[in-house]
C-alpha positions, 0 to 999 in steps of 0.5 A: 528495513529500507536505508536511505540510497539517495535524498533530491530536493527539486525547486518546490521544497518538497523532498524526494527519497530513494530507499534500498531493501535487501531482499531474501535471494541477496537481491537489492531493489529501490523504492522511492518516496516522494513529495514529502514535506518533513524531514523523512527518516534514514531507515523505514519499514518495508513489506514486499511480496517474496514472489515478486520483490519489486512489488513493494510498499513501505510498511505505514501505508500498509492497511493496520486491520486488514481481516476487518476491511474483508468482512466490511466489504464482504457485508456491503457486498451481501447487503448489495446482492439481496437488495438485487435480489428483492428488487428484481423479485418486486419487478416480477410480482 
C-alpha cells in the first residue's frame, strides 16, 4: 500500500498526488498520480518490481486477466503468420 506524501492543485483544478511505498530492503520511493478530477484516496494499492522498485504502477491500472491477453495476442499472432504464409505460397503458384 502507498500513503499520500503530498496533494498540489495547479489553476486548472485538476489534483496532483504524491504517494510514497516502503519497499522490501527498507527503501522509500514516490510515485505521483496526476491530473485527477475526484477526490483521490489517502491510501492506494501499488505493485513494484522487486528487482527494480522504482518501476512501479498503482494497482487499478494493472491489466485484471493478464494469461487472457497473452493467449489473445498470441492467436492474433499465429492467425497473422499463416495468412503470410499462404500469401506468399499463393505468390509463388
Amino acid at each position: 500500500m502507498a500513503s499520500e506524501v503530498s496533494r498540489t492543485t495547479p489553476r486548472d483544478g485538476r489534483i496532483d498526488v504524491q504517494y510514497g511505498y516502503l519497499v522490501a530492503d527498507g527503501g522509500h520511493h514516490t510515485l505521483w498520480r496526476r491530473g485527477m478530477s475526484t477526490e483521490p484516496p489517502v491510501l492506494t494499492g501499488v505493485v513494484y518490481d522487486p528487482n527494480k522498485p522504482k518501476r512501479a504502477d498503482f494497482s487499478d491500472r494493472m491489466p485484471e486477466d493478464v494469461q487472457r491477453r497473452r493467449m489473445v495476442l498470441l492467436c492474433l499472432t499465429a492467425v497473422a503468420l499463416v495468412m503470410l504464409v499462404l500469401m506468399a505460397v499463393g505468390a509463388l503458384l
